[in-house]
Structures are given as structure tokens and as C-alpha cells.
N, CA, C and O atoms as a MOPAC input file, in Angstrom:
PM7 MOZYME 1SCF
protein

 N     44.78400 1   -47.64000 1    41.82900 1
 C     43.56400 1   -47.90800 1    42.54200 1
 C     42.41600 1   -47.08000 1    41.97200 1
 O     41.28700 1   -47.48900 1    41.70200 1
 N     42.92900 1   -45.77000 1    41.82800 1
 C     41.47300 1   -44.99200 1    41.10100 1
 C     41.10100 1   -45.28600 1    39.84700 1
 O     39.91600 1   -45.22400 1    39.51600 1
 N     42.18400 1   -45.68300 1    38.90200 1
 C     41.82200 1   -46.30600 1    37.75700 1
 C     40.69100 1   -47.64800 1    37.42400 1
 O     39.79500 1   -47.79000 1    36.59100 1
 N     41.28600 1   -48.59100 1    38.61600 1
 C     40.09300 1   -49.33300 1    39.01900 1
 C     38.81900 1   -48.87600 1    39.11500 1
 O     37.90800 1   -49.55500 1    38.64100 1
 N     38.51500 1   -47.42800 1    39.86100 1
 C     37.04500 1   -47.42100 1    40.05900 1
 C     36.84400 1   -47.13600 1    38.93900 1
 O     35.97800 1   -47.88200 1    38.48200 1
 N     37.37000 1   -46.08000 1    37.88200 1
 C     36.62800 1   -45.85500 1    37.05100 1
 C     36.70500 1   -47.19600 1    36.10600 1
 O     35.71000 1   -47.24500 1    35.38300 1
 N     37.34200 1   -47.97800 1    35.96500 1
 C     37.15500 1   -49.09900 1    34.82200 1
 C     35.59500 1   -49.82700 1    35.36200 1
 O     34.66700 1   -49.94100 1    34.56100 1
 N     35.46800 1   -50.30500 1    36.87600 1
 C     34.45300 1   -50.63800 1    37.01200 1
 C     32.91300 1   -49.94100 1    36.73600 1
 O     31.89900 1   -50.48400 1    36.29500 1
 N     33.16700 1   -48.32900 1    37.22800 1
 C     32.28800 1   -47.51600 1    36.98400 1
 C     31.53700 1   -47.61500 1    35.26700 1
 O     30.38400 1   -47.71900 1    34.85000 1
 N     32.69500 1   -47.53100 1    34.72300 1
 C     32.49400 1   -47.75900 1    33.01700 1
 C     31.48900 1   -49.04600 1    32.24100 1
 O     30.62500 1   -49.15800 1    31.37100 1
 N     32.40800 1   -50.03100 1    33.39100 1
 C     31.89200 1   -51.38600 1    32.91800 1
 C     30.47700 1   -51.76600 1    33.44100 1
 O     29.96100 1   -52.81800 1    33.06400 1
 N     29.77900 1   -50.85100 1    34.38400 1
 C     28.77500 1   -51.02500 1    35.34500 1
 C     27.28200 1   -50.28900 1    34.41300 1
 O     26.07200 1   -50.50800 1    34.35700 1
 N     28.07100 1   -49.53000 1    33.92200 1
 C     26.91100 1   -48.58600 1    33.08200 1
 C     27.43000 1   -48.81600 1    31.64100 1
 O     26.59600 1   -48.28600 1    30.90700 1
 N     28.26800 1   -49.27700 1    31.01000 1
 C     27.77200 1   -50.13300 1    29.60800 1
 C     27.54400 1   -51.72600 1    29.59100 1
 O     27.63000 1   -52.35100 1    28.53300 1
 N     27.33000 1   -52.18100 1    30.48200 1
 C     26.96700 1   -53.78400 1    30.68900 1
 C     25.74200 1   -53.80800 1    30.39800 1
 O     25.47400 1   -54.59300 1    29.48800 1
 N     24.46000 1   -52.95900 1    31.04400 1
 C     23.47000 1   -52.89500 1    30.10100 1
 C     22.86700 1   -52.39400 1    29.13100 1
 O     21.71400 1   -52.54400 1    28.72700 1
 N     23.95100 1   -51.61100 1    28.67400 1
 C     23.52600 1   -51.20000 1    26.90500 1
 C     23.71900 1   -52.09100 1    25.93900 1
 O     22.94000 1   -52.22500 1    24.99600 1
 N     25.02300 1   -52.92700 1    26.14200 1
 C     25.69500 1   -53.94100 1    25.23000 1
 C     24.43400 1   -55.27300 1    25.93600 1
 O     24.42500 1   -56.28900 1    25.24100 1
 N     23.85700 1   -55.29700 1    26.66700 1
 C     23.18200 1   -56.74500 1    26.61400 1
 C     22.01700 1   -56.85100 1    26.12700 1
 O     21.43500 1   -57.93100 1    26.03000 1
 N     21.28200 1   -55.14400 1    25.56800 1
 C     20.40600 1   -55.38100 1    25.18700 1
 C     20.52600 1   -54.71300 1    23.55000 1
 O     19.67300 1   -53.90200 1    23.19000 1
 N     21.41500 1   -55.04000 1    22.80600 1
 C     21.99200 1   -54.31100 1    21.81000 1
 C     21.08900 1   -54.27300 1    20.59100 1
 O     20.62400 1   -53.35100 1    19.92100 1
 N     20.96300 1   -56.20300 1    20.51300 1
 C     20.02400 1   -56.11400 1    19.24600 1
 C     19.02200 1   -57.31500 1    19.58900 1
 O     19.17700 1   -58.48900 1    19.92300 1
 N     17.94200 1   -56.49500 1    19.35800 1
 C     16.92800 1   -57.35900 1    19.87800 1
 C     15.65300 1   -57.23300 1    18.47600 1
 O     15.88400 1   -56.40200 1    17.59700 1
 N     14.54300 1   -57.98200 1    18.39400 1
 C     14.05400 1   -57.77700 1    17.32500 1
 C     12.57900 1   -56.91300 1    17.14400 1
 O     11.52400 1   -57.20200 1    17.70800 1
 N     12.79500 1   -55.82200 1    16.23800 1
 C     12.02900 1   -54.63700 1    16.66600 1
 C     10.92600 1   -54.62100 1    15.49800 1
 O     10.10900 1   -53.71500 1    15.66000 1
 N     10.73500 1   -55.33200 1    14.47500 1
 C      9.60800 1   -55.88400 1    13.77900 1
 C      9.73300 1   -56.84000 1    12.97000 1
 O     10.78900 1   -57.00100 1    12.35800 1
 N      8.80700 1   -57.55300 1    12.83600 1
 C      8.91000 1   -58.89100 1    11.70000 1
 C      7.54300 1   -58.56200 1    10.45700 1
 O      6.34800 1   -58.26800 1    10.50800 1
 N      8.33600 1   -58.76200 1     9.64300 1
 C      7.77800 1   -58.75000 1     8.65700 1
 C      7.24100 1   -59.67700 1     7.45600 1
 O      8.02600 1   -60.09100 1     6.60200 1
 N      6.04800 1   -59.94300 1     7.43200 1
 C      5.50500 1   -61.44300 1     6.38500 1
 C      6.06200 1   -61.42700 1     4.98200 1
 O      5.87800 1   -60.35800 1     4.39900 1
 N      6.84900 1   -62.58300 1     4.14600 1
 C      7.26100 1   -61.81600 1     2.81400 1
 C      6.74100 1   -63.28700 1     2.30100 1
 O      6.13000 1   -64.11800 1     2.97300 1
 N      7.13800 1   -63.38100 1     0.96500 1
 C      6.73000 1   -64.67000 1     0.16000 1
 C      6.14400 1   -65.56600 1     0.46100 1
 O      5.93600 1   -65.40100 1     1.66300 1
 N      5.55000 1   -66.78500 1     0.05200 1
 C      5.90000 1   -68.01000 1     0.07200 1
 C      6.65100 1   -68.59400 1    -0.68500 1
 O      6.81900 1   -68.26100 1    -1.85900 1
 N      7.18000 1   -69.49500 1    -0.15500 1
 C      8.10100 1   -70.73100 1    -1.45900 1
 C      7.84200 1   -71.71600 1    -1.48600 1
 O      6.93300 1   -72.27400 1    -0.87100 1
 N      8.57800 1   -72.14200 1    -2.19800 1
 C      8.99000 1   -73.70600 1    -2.67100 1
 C     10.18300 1   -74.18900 1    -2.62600 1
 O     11.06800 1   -73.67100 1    -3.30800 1
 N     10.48200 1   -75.47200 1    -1.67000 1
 C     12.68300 1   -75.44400 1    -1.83200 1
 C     12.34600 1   -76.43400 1    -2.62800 1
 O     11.60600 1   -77.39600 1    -2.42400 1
 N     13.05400 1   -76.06400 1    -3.71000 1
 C     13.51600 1   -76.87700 1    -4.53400 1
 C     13.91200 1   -78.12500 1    -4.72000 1
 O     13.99400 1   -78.75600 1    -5.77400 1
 N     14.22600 1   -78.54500 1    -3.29600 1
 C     14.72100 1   -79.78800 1    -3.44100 1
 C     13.75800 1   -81.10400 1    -2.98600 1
 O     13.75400 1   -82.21400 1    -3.51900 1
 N     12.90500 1   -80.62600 1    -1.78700 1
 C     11.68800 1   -81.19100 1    -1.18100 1
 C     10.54900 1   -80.47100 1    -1.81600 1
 O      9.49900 1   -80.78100 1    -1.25400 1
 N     10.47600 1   -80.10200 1    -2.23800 1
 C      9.02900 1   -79.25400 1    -3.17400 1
 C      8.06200 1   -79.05800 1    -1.55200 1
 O      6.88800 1   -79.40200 1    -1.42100 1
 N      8.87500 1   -78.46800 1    -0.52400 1
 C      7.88200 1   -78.41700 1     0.62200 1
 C      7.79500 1   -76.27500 1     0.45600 1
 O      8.61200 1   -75.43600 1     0.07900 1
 N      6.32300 1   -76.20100 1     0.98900 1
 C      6.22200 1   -75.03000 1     1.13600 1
 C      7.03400 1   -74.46100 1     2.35200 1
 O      7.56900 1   -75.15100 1     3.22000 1
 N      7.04400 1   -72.81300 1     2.26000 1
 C      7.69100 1   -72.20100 1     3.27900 1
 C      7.14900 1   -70.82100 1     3.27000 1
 O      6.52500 1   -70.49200 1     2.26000 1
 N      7.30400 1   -69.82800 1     4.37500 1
 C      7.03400 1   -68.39500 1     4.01400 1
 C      8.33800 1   -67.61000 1     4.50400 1
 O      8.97000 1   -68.26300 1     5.33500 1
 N      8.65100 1   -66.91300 1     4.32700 1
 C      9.72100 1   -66.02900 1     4.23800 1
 C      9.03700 1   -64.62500 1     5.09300 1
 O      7.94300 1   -64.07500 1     4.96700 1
 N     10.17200 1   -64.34500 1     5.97300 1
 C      9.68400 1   -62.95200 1     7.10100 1
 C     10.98600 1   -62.24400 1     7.21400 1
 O     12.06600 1   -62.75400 1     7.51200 1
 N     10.83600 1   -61.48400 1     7.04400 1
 C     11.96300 1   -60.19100 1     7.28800 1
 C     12.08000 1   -59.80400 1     8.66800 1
 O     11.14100 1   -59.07700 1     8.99100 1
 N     12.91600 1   -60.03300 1     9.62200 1
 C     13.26200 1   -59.42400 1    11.45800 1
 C     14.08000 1   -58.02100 1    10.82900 1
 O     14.89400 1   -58.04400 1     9.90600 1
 N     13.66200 1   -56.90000 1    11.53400 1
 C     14.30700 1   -55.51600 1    11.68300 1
 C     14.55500 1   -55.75900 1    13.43300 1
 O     13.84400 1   -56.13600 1    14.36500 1
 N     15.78400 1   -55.37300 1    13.29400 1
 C     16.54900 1   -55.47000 1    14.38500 1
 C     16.84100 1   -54.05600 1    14.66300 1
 O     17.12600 1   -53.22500 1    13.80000 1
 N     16.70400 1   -53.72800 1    16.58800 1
 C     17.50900 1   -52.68100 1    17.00100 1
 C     18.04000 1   -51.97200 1    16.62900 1
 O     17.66800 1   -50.80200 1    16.72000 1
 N     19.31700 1   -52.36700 1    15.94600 1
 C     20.54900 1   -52.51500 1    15.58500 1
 C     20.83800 1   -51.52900 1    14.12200 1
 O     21.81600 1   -51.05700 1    13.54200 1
 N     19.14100 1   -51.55800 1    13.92300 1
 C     19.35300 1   -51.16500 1    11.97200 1
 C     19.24800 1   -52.09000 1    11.35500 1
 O     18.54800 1   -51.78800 1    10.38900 1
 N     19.70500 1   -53.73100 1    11.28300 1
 C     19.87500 1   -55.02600 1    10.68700 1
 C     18.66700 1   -55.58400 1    10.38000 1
 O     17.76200 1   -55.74500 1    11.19900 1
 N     18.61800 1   -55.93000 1     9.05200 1
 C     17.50700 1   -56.64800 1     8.86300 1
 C     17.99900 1   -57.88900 1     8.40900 1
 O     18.94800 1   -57.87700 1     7.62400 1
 N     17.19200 1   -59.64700 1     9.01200 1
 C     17.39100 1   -60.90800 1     8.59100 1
 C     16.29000 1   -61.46700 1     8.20300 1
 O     15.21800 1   -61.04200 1     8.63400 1
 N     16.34700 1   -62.60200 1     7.25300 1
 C     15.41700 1   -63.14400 1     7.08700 1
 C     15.11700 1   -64.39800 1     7.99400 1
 O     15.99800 1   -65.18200 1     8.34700 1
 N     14.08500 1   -64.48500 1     8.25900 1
 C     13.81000 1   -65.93700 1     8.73800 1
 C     12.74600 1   -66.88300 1     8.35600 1
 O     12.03300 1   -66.16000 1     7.66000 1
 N     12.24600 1   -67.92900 1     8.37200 1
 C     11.27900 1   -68.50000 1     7.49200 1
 C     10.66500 1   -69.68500 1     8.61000 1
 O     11.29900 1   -70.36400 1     9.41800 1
 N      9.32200 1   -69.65700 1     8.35200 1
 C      8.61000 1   -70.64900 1     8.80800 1
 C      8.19600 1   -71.81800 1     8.10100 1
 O      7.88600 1   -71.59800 1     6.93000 1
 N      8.12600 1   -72.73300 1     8.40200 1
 C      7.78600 1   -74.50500 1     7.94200 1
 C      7.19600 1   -74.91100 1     8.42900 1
 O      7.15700 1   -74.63800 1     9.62800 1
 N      6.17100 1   -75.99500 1     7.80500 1
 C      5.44400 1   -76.79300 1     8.70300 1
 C      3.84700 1   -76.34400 1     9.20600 1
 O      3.07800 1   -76.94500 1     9.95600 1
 N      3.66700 1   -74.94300 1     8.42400 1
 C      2.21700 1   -74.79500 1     9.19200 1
 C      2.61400 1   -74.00600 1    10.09700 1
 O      1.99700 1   -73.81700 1    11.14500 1
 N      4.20600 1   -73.19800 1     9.63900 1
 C      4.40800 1   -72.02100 1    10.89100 1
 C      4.62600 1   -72.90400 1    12.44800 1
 O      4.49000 1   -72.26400 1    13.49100 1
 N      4.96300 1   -74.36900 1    12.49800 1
 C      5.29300 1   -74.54800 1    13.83300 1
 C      6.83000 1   -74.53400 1    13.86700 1
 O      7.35200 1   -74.35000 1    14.96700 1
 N      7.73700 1   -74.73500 1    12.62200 1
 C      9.00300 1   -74.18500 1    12.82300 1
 C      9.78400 1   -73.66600 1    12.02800 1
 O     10.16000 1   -74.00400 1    10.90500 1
 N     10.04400 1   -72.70300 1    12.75900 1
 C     10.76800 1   -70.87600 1    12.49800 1
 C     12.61800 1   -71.52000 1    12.59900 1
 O     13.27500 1   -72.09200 1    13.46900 1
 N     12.82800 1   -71.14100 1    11.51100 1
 C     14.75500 1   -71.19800 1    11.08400 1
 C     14.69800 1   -69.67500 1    10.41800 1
 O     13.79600 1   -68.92900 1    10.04000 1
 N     16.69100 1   -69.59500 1    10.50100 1
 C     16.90000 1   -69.22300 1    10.08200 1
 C     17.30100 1   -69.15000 1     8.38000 1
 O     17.43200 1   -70.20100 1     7.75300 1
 N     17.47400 1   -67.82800 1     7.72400 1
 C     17.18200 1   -68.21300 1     5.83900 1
 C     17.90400 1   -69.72300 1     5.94600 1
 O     18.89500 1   -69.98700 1     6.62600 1
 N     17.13700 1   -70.65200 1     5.08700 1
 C     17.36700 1   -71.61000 1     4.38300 1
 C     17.85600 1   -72.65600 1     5.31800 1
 O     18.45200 1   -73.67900 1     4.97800 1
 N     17.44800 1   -72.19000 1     6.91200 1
 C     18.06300 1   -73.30600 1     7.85800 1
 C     17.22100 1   -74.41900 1     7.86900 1
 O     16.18200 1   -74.57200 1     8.51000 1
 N     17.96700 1   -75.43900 1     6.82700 1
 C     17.50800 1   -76.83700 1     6.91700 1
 C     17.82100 1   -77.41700 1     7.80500 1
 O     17.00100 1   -78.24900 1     8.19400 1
 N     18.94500 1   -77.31300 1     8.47000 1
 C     19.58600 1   -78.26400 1     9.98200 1
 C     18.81500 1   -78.16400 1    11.13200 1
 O     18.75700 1   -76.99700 1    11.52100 1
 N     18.11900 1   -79.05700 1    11.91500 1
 C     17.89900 1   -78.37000 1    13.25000 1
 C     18.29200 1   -77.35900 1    14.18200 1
 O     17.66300 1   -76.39800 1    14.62200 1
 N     19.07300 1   -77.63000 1    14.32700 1
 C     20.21700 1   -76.51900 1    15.32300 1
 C     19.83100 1   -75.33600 1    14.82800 1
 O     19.57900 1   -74.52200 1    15.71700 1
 N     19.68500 1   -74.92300 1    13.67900 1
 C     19.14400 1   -73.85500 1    13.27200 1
 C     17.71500 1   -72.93600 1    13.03300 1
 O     17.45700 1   -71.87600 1    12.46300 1
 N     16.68800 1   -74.29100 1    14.04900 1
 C     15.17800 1   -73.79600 1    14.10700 1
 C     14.62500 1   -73.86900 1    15.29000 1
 O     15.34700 1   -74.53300 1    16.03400 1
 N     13.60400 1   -73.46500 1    15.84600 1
 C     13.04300 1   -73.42000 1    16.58800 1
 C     11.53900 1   -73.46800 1    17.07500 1
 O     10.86700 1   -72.96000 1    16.17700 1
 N     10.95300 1   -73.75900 1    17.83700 1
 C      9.19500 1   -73.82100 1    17.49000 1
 C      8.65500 1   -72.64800 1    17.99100 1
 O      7.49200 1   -72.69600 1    18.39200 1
 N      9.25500 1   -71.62500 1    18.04700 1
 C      8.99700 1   -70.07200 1    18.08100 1
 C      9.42900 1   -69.09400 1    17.43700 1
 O     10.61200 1   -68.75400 1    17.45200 1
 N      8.19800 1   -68.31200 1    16.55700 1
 C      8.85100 1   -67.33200 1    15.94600 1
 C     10.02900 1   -66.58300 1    17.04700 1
 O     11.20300 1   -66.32500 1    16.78100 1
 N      9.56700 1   -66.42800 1    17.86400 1
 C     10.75200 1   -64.95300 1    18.29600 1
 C     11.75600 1   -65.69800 1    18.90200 1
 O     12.63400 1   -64.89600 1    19.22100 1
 N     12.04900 1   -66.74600 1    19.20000 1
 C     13.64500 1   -67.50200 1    18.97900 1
 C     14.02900 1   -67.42200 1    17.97100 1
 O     15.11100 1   -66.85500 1    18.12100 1
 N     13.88300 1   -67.61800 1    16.90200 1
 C     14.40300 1   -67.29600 1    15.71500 1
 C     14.50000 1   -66.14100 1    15.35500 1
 O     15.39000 1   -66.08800 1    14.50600 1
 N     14.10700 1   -65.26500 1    15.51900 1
 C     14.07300 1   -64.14300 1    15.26400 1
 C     15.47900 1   -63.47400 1    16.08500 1
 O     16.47500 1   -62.99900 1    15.54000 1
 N     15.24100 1   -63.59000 1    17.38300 1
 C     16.24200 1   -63.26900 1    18.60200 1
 C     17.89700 1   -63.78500 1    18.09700 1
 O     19.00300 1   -63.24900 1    18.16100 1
 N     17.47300 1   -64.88300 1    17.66600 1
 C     19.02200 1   -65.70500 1    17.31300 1
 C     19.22600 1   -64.59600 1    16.07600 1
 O     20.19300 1   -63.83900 1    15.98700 1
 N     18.41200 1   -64.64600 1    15.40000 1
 C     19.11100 1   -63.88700 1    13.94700 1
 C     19.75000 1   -62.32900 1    14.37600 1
 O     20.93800 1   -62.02300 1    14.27700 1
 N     18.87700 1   -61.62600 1    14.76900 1
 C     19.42300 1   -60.57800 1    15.59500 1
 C     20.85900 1   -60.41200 1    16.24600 1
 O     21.78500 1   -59.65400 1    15.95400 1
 N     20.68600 1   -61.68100 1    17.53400 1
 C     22.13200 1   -61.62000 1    17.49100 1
 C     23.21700 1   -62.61000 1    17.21100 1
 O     24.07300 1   -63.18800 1    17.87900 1
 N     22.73100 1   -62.56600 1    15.59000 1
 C     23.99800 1   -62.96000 1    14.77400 1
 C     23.97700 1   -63.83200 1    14.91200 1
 O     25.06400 1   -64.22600 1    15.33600 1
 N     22.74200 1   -65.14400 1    14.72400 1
 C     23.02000 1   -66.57600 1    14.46400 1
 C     23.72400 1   -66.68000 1    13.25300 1
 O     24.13500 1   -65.68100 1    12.66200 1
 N     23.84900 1   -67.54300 1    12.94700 1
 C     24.68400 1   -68.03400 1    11.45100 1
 C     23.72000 1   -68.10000 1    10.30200 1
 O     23.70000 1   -69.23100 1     9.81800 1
 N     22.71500 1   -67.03900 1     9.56400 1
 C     22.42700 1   -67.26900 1     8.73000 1
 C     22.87200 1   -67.64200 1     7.74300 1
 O     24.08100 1   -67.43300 1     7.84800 1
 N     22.56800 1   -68.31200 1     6.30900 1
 C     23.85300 1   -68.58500 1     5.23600 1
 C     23.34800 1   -67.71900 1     4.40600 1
 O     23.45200 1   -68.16200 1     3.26200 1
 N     22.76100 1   -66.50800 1     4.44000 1
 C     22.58100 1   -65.52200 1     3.79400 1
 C     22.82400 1   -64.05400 1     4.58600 1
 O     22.59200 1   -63.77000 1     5.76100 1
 N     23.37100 1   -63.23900 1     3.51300 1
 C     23.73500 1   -61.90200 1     4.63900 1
 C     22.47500 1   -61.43400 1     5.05400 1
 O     21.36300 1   -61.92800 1     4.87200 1
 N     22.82900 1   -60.36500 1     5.66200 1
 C     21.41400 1   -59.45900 1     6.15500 1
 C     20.81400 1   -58.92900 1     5.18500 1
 O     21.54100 1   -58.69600 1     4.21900 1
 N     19.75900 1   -58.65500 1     5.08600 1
 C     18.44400 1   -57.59900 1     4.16000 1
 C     19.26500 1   -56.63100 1     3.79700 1
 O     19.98700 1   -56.13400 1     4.66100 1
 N     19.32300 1   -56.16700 1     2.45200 1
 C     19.88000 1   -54.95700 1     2.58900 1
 C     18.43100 1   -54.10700 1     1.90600 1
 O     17.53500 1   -54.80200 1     1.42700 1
 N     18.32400 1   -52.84100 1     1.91200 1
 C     17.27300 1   -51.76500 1     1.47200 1
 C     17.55200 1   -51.63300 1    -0.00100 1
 O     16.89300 1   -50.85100 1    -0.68600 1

């Protein structure tokens, strides 16, 4: 029974450290491009995460939609930078690793 309290006690006061773990703590403007395959422009932004983690994410379209690196699929964009950003943070499926320094 006392083991119980403390498991709950434990779980009560790291429930909100772990929910706010990695969140995105600056974005950063990098390139423009060109994909290669649609010759459509793009710009490239660096998210620094909480966490230490840095991802890339990229805007299309005149900046109305934000994917993750090289997310051509829908599922993978959004019409807000900081959804995209948020997803990359925590660990959407980029197909590129994180930023490294």
C-alpha cells in the first residue's frame, strides 16, 4: 500500500516535466532552394528545441505551408509555422536526422 503512494507521488510530479519536454525554443531562417524535381522554391529554417535538438523545417508556397525537411506528403505539413515546428520537436518523422553543430 505505501509503495502505491509513493509510485503515485512520483508519477504526479514527473507528469509535468515529461509533457513539456521538447518544445520549440528558436527558429531559425536558413537558405532558399530549389527541389529538384518541381523546380518550386522553398526556404529552409532550423527549430532549436528544449531538448538541445535541432530540426529542420521548410516553408512552401509563399510561407503558407510549413513541413517537415523535404516533407513532400501532406501529412507531413501544416499551415503554421509552429505546428511544424512542435511536430519536429517532438519527433515527427523527419527523413533527415537532426542538425548537428
Amino acid at each position: 500500500m505505501r509503495l502505491n503512494k509513493i509510485v503515485l507521488i512520483a508519477s504526479l510530479i514527473l507528469a509535468p516535466t515529461l509533457a513539456f519536454a521538447a518544445k520549440p525554443v528558436k527558429i531559425t531562417p536558413g537558405p532558399t532552394k530549389t527541389h529538384e524535381a518541381t523546380g518550386e522554391k522553398y526556404r529552409e529554417y532550423i527549430v532549436e528545441c528544449s531538448n538541445g535538438k535541432k530540426y529542420p523545417i521548410e516553408s512552401w508556397t509563399s510561407r503558407k505551408k510549413w513541413c517537415l525537411a523535404q516533407g513532400i506528403a501532406e501529412d507531413e505539413c501544416w499551415k503554421k509555422q509552429i505546428k511544424a515546428a512542435k511536430k519536429a520537436c517532438k519527433g515527427g518523422k523527419p527523413k533527415n536526422p537532426p542538425v548537428k553543430d
